[in-house]
C-alpha positions as CSV (number, residue, x, y, z in Angstrom):
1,X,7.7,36.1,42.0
2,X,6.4,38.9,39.8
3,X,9.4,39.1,37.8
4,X,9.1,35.4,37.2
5,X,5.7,35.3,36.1
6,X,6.7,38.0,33.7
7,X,9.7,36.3,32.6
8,X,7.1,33.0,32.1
9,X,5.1,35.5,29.5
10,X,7.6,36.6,27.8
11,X,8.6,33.1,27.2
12,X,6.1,32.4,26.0
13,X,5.4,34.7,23.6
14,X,8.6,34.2,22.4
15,X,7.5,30.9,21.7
16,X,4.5,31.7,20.3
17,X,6.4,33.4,17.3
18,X,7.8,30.2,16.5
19,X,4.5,28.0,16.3
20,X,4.0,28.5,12.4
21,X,7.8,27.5,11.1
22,X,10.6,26.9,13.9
23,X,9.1,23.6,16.3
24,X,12.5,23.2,17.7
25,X,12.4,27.2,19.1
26,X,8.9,26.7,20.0
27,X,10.1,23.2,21.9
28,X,12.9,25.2,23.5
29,X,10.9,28.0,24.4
30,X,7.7,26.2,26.1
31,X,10.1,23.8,28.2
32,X,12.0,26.4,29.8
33,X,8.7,28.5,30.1
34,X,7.3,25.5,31.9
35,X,10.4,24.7,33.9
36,X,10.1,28.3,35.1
37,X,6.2,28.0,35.6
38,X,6.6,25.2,37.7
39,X,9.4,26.8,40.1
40,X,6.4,29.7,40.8
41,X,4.0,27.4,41.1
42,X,1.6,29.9,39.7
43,X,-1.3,27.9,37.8
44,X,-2.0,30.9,35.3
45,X,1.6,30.6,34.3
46,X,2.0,26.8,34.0
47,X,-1.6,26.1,32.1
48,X,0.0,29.1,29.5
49,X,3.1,27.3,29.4
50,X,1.5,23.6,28.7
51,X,-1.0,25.2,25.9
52,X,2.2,26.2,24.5
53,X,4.0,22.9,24.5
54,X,0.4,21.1,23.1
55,X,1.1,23.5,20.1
56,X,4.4,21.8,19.4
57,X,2.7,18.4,19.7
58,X,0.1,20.3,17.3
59,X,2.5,21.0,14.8
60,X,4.4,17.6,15.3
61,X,1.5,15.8,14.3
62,X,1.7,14.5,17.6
63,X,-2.4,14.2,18.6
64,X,-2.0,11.9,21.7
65,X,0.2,14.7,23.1
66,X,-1.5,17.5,22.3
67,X,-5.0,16.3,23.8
68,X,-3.5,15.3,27.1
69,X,-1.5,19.2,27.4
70,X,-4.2,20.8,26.1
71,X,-6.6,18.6,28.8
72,X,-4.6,19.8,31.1
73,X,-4.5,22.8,31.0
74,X,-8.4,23.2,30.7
75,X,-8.7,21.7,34.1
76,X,-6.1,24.1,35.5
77,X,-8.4,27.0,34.2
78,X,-11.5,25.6,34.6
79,X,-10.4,24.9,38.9
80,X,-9.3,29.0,38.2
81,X,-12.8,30.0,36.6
82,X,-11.4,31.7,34.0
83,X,-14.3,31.2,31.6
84,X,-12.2,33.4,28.5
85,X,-9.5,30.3,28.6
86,X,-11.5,27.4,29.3
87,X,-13.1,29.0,26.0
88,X,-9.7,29.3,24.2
89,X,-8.4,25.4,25.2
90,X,-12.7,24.4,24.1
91,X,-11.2,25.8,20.4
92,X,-7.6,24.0,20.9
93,X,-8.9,20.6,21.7
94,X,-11.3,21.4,18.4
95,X,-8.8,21.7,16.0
96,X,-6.7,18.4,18.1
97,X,-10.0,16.5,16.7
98,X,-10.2,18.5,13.6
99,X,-6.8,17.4,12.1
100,X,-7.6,13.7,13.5
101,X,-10.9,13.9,11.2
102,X,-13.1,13.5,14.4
103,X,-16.2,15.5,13.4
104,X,-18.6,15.1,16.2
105,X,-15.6,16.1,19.1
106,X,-14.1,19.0,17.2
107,X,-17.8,20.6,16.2
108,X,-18.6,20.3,19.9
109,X,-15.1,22.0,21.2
110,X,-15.5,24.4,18.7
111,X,-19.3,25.2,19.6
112,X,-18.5,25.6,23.1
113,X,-15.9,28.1,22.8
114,X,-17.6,30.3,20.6
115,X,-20.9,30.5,23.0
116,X,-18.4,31.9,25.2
117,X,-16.7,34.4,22.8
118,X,-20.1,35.4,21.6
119,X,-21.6,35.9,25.4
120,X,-18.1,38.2,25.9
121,X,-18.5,40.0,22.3
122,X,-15.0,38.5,21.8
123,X,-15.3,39.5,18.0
124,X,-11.8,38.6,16.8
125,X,-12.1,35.1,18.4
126,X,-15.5,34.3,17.3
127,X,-14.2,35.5,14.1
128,X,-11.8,32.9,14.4
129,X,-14.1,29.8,15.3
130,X,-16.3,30.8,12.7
131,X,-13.2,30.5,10.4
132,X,-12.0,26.7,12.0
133,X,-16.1,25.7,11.4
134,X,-16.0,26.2,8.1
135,X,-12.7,24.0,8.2
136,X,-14.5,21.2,9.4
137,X,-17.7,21.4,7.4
138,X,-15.3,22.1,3.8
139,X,-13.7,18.3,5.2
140,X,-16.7,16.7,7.1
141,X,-16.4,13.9,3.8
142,X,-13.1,13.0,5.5
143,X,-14.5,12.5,8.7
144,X,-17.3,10.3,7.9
145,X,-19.6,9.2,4.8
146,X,-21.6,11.7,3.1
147,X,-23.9,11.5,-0.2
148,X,-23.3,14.1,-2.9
149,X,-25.9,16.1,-1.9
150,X,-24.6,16.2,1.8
151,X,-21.4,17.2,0.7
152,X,-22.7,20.5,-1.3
153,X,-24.7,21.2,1.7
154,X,-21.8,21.1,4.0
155,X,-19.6,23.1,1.9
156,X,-22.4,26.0,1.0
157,X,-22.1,26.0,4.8
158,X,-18.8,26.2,4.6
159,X,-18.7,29.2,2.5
160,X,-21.4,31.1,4.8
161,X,-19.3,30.5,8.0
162,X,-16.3,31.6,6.1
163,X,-18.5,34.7,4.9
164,X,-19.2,35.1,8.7
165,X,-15.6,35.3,9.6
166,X,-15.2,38.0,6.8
167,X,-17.8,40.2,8.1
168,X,-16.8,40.3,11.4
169,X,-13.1,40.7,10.5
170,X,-14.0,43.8,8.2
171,X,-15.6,45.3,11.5
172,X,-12.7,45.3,13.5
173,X,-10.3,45.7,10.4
174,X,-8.6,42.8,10.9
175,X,-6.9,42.0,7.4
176,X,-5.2,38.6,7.7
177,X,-7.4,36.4,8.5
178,X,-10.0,37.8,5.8
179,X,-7.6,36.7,3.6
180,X,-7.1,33.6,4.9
181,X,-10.9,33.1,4.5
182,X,-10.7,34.0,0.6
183,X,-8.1,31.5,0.1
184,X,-10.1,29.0,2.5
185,X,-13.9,29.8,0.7
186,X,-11.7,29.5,-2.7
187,X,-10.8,25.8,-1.4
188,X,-14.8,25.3,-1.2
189,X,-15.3,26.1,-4.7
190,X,-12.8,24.4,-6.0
191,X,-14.5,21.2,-4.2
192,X,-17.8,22.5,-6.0
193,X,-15.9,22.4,-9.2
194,X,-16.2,26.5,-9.6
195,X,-13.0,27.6,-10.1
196,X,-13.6,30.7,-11.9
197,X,-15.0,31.8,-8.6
198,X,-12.3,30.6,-6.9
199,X,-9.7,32.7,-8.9
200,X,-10.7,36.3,-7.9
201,X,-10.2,34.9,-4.1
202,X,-7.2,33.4,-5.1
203,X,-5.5,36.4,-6.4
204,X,-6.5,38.8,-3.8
205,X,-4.4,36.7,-1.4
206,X,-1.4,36.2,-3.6
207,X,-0.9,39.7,-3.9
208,X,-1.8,40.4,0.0
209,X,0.7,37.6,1.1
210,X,3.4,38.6,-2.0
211,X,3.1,42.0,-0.7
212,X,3.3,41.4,2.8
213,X,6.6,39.1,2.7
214,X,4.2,36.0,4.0
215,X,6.2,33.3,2.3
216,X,4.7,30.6,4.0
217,X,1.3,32.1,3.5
218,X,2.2,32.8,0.0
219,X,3.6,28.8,-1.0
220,X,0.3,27.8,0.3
221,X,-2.0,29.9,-1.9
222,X,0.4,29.5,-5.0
223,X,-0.5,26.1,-4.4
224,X,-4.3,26.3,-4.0
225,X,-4.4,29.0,-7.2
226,X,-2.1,26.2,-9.5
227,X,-5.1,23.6,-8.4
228,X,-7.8,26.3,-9.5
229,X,-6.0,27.0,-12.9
230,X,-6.0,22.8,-13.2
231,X,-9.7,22.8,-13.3
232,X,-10.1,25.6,-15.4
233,X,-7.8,24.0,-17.9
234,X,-5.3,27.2,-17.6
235,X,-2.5,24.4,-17.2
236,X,0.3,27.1,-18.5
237,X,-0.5,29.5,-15.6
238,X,-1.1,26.1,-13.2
239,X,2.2,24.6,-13.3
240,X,3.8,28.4,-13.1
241,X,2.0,28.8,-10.0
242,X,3.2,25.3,-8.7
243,X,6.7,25.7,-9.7
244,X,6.4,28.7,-7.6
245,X,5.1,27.5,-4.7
246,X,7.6,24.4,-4.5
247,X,10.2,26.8,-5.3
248,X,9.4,28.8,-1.7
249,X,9.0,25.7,0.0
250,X,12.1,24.6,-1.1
251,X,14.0,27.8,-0.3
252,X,12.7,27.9,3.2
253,X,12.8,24.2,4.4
254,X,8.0,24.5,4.8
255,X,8.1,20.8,4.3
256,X,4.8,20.5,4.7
């Protein structure tokens, strides 16, 4: 039994790894996870293994999917009372209504799980709602109408959740995803029409993800750096940057 719990974890860590650019591995990996998970019968090991299948759906675009694994599994863990995953699925099923544009479910997922990460001190995870917050305030205007005014409120918001994430990421030196918060708070100024601000973000993450062999990472912020040098009427220096980024896309099949 112990050896196939263990064998469950592995499995799905291994899937795991594969969530960002491989959905086929991370398919293969979650169903024989879950196969396994369901020969043991042990609920820790199957709700892990049907979070990890949601994530496919996730990154399918698959929403229906995704809500009913990730549902799921939160009633698997909240029957077990374990009140640090109930809190991870509460930030899951955020992000589900998040990408569907549903404000109101995803700000109340997202709330619930970071009361919990903040009554556990859970730094790097409340780091990480903080982050997916300012998400959804920088695209509430998707969501649902907002006045000009409402819109620079929610993305000065934005910014300070963002901010939040940085500070609390610097305390527990956690580099990547204060990076990911420059390149997110320069997406917020860029939306303010400040690009110049937007720029000094914007390189700081280049060079980290250039650096740090992040391709995927990288095509992404060559991206959001060419639409900063658009506004600032740098179009030389723009379309370099987007010749770049399409050139890494192209290279390693992100068709996103």
């Amino acid at each position: 039994f112990q050896a196939d719990t263990a064998r469950v974890n592995y499995l799905v860590r291994k899937g795991r790894s594969f969530q960002s650019e491989n959905y086929d591995s991370l398919l293969f990996y979650s169903q024989k996870a879950l196969n396994l998970a369901l020969k043991t019968a042990d609920l820790n090991s199957i709700s892990a293994a049907v979070q990890l299948q949601g994530r496919y759906y996730m990154m399918k675009e698959n929403y229906k999917d995704a809500t009913a694994t990730f549902l799921l599994s939160l009633a698997i863990e909240e029957k077990l009372k374990n009140r640090a995953r109930v809190a991870d699925l509460h930030d899951e099923l955020g992000t589900v209504y998040y990408y569907q544009e549903i404000f109101a479910k995803a700000l109340g997922y997202y709330t619930s799980a970071l009361a919990e990460y903040e009554k556990s001190r859970d730094t790097m995870n409340m780091a990480k709602v903080y982050s997916h917050l300012g998400n959804l305030y920088s695209s509430r205007e998707f969501c649902e109408p907002r006045t000009t005014p409402q819109k620079k409120d929610d993305f000065d918001r934005a910014i300070k959740l963002f901010e939040k994430t940085i500070r609390l990421c610097t305390a527990i030196h956690y580099k990547p995803l204060i990076i990911n918060s420059y390149v997110n708070i320069a997406s917020v100024y860029n939306k303010l029409q400040e690009p110049d601000k937007a720029l000094a973000y914007l390189k700081q993450a280049t060079d980290y993800y250039r650096k740090n062999h992040k391709l995927n990472a990288l095509a992404g912020s060559l991206h959001t750096l060419g639409i900063t040098y658009f506004k600032a009427k740098q179009y030389s220096q723009s379309a370099r940057c987007f010749e770049e980024s399409l050139k890494i896309a192209l290279e390693n099949k992100y068709t996103d």
